[in-house]
C-alpha positions as CSV (number, residue, x, y, z in Angstrom):
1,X,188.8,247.5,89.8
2,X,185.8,247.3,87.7
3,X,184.7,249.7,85.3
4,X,181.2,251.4,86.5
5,X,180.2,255.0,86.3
6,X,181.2,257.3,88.5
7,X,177.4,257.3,89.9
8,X,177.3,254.1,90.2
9,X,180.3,254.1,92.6
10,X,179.2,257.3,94.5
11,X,176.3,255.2,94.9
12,X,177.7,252.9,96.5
13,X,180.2,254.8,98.8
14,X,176.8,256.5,100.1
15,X,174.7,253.2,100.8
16,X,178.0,251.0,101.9
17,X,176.4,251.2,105.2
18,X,173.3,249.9,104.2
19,X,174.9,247.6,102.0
20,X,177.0,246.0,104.5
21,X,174.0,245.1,107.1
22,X,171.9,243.7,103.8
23,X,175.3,241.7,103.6
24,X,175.3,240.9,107.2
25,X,171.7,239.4,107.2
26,X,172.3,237.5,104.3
27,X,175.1,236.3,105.2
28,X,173.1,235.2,108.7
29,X,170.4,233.5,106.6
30,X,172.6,231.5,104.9
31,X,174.3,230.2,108.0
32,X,171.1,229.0,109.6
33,X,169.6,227.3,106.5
34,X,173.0,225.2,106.2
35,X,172.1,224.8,110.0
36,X,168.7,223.3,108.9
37,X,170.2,221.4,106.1
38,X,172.8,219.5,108.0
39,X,169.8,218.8,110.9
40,X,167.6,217.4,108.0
41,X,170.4,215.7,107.0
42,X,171.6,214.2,110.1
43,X,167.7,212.9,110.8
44,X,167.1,211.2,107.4
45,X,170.4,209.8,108.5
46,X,168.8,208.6,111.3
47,X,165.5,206.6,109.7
48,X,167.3,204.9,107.1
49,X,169.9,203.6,109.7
């Protein structure tokens, strides 16, 4: 476990909510812009072939 002050980790414990949707929609984001990378991928495939 990694050593933080106690605040730190009653911080935490109080915002794990919080902190888990901020996870969620990050976690979301990063899903569609791979989304967007493979399509721009897939269409530069596309001109040069």
């Amino acid at each position: 476990m990694l050593e933080l002050p106690r605040g730190v980790w009653r911080w935490i414990a109080e915002n794990g909510r919080d902190l888990g949707r901020i996870a969620a929609g990050v976690e979301r984001i990063a899903d569609e812009l791979a989304a967007i990378r493979k399509a721009m991928q897939d269409d530069e495939q596309k001109e040069q072939g």
